[in-house]
C-alpha positions in Angstrom: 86.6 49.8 41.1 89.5 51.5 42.3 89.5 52.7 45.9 91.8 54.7 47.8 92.0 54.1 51.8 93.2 56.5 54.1 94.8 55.6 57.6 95.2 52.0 56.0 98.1 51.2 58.9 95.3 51.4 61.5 93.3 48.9 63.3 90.2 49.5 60.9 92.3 50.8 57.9 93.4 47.0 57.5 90.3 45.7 57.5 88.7 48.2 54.9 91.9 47.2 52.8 90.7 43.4 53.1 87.4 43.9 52.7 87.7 45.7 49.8 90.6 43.4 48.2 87.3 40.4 48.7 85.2 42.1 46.4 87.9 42.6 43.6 88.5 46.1 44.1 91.8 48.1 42.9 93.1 48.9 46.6 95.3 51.5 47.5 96.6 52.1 51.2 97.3 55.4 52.1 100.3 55.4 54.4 103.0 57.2 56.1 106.7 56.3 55.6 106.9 55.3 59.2 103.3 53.5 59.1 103.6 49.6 60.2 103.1 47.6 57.2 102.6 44.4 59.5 98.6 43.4 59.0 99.2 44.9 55.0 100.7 42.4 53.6 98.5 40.9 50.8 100.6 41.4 47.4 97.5 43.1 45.7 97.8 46.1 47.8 98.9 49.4 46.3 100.7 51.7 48.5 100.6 55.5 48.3 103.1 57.5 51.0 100.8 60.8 51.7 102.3 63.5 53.9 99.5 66.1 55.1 101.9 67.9 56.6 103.5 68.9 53.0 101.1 69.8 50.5 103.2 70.0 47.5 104.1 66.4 48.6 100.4 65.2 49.0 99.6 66.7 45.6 102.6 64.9 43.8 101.8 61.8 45.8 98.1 61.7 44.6 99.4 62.6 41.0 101.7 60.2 41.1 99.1 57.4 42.0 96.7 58.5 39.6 98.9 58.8 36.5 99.8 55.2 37.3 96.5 53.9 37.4 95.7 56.1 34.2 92.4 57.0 36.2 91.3 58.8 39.7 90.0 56.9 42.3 85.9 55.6 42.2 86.2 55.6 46.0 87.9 57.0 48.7 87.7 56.4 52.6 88.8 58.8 54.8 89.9 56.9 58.0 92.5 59.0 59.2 92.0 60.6 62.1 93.2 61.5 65.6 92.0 60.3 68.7 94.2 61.6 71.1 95.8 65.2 71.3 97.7 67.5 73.7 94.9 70.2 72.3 92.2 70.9 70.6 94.0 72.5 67.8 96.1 69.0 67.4 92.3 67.5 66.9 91.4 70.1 64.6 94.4 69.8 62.3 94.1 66.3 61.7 90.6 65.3 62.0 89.3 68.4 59.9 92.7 70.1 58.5 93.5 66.7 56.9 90.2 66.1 55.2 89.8 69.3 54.1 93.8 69.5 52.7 92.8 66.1 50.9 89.5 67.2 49.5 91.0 70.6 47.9 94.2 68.4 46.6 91.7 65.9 45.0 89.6 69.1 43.1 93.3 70.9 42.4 94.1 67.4 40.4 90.7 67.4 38.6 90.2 63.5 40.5 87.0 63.8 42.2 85.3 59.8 42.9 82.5 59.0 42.5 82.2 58.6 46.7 84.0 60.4 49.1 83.4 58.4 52.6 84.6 59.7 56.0 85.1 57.8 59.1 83.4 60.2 61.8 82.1 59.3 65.6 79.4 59.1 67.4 81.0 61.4 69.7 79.4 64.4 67.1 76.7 63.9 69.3 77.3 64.8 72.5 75.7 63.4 75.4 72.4 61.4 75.0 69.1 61.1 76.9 70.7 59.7 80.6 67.5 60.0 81.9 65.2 57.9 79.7 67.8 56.3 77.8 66.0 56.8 74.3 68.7 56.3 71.6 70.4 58.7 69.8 68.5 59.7 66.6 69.6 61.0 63.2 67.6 64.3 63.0 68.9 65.0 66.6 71.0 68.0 66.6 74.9 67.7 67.5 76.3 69.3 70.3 79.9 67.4 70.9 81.2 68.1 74.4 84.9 66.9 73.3 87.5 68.2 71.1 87.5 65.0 69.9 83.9 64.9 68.8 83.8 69.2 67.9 86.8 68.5 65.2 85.1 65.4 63.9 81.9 67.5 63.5 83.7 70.3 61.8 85.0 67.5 59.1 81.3 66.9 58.5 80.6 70.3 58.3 83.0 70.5 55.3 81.2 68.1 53.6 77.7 68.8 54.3 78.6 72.2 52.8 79.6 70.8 49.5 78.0 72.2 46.2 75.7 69.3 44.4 76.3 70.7 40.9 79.3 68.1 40.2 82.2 70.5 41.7 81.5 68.8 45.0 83.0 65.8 46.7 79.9 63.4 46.8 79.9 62.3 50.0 78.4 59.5 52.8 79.6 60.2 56.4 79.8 56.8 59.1 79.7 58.1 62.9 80.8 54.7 64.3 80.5 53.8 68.2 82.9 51.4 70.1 84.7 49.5 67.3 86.7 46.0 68.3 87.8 43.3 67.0 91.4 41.5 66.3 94.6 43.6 66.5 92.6 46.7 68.4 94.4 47.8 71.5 91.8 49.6 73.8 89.0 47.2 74.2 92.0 44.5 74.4 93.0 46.0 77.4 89.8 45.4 79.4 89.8 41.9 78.3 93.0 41.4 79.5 92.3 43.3 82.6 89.6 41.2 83.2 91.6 38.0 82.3 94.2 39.0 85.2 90.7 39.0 87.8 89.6 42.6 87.5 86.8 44.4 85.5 87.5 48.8 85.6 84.1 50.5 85.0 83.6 54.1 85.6 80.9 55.2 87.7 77.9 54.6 89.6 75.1 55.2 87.3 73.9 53.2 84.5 75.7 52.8 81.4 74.7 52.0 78.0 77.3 50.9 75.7 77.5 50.3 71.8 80.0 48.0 70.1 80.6 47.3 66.0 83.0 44.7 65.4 85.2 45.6 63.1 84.5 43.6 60.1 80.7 44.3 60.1 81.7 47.7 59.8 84.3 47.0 56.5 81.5 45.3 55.2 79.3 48.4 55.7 81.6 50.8 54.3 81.8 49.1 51.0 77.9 48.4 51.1 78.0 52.0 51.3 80.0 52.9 48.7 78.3 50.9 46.2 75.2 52.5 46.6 76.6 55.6 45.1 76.9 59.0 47.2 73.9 59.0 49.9 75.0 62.1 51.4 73.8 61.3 54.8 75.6 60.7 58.3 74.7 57.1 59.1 75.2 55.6 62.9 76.9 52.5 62.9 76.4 49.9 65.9 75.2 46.8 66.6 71.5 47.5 66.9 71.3 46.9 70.6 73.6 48.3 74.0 75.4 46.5 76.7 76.1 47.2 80.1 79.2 46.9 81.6 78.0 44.0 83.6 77.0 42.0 80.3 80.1 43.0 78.7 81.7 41.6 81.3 80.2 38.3 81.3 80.5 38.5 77.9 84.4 38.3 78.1 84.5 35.8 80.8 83.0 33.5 79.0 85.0 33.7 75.9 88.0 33.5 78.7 86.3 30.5 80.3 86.7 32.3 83.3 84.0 32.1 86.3 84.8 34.9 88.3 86.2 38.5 88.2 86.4 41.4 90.8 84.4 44.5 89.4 86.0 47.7 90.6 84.1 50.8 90.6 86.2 54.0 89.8 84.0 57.2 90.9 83.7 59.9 88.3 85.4 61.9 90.2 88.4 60.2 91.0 88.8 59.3 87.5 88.2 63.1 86.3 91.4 63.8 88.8 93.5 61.0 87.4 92.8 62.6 83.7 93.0 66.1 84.8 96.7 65.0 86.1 97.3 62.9 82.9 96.6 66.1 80.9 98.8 68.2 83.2 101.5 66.1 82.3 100.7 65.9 78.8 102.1 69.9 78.3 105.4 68.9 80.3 106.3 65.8 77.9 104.7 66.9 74.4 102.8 63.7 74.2 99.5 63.3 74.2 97.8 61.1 76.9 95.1 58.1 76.5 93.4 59.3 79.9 92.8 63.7 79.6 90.1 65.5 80.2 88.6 65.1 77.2 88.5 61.5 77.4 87.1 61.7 81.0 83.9 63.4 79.5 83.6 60.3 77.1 84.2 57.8 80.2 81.4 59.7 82.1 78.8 59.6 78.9 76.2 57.3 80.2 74.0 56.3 76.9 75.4 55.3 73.8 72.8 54.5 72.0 71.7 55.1 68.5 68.9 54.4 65.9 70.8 52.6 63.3 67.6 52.3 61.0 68.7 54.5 58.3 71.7 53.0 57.6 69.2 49.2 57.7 66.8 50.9 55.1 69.2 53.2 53.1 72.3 50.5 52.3 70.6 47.1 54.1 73.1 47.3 57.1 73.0 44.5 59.4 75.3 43.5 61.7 76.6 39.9 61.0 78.3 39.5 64.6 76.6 40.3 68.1 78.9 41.1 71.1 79.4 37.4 72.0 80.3 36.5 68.6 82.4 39.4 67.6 84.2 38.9 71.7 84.7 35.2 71.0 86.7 35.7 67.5 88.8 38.7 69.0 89.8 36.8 71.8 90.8 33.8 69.6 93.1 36.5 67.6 94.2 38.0 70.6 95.4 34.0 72.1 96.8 32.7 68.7 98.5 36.3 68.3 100.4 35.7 71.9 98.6 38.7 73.7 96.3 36.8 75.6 
């Protein structure tokens, strides 16, 4: 089959383009001209420079890609996105603008696949149960708190609203939680935090995390794609939470550390620190990893989700638990010199 990957440069973008090289696909990587190359390297890959800021480039791009090929695309993944912004517009035009611009462009050209599969979050959600702690279901309603998780719900919107009489993108949509794995930079972060003797969590109150290593999820994507268009939002975890405290020990073991100070930033300290992050965020142009959207993610307490659809619907299971999945990244992260 021939599949086309968007935001291929990325952390998970290379793995989908691996993944889907294993299993003999035509793969195309959907890049920027200033997009790192470094984890694309495999010869097989086709690349195809999209701007989305430029629509008469995009459409000669995409035109360009398919003539060569002498066919559209069987499959697309939409992974780009944006996950940090000065505001919610900035969200808005990538994480929705983007899919939509791509979606219209692929109609225009008469190249609809056979799937179209977007990358989404659990943050569509919103806030769980943080009383009971019962996990986030599939026929629970969406009410995002973030601009983050608002502009990621609007791009599902788009595709929910699709006609089913063949003018319609076909569509599955993924609303992944806490992905990790080799060559991603946040979860690195508090493994080397935690390497240097100190463990960051955020508040008082329980917390109930949810973690997908990376590769489990590539294999789920393609799983998903060759079961045809399911046109469904699937949540996609490892079927079971952590705590900080286990994720911690978790680390420390793949370290071979024994000990480690845990350091316990109250919500509203950490609320302040954004708030200031986000202040200076307007001054500079450039968006901040700590803002007040990001604070309201920080203080979510229960990431749970049922992930039983995606078991019965496509047979999703989770090769790697969080020890397993820890133990590899960390392995990267020493042979790679970051660790």
């Amino acid at each position: 089959m021939r599949i086309l990957i968007t935001g291929a440069g990325g952390f998970i973008g290379g793995f989908l383009v691996q993944e889907a090289l294993r299993r003999g696909h035509e793969t195309w990587a959907a890049v920027r001209k200033s997009t790192s190359r470094e984890f694309l390297r495999d010869e097989r890959i086709h690349f195809v420079e999209l701007d989305f800021e430029d629509e008469e480039a995009l459409a000669a791009a995409l035109r360009g890609a398919i003539n060569e090929m002498g066919a559209p695309w069987d499959y697309i993944v939409h992974n780009l996105g944006a996950t940090k912004a000065k505001s919610y517009l900035d969200f808005e035009n990538v994480n929705y603008g983007y899919m939509r611009l791509l979606a219209v462009t692929l109609k225009d050209l008469d190249a609809m696949p056979r799937v179209f599969l977007l990358m989404s979050s659990l943050s569509v959600m919103g806030p769980g149960d943080e009383e009971n702690y019962t996990p986030i279901k599939s026929d629970d309603v969406p009410t995002p708190n973030t601009y983050y998780g608002t502009s990621k719900l609007k791009a599902e919107s788009y595709l929910t609203m699709q006609p089913t009489d063949g003018t319609g993108l076909p569509w599955t949509i993924f609303r992944c939680t806490g992905v990790y794995g080799p060559h991603e930079r946040d979860y690195y972060l508090m493994m080397k935090s935690i390497k240097r003797g100190f463990d960051f969590s955020v508040g008082y109150k329980k917390q109930l995390l949810t973690f997908i290593y990376v590769e489990d999820l590539a294999v789920a994507v393609m799983d998903a794609l060759e079961r045809g268009p399911l046109r469904k939002a699937y949540f996609i975890s490892e079927p079971r939470s952590y705590t900080q405290q286990e994720f911690r020990q978790i680390v420390l073991k793949a370290l071979g550390k024994k000990r480690v100070l845990p350091v316990v930033c109250p919500l509203w300290l950490v609320k302040a620190v954004c708030s200031v992050n986000e202040f200076i965020s307007r001054f500079t142009g450039k968006p901040q990893t700590l803002n007040r959207d990001k604070y309201k993610i920080l203080k979510q307490r229960n990431w749970q989700c049922d992930t039983s659809d995606a078991a019965r619907d496509f047979n999703f299971a989770p090769a790697h638990d969080l020890a397993t999945g820890v133990a590899k990244a960390i392995a990267w992260y020493r042979q790679a010199g970051w660790l």
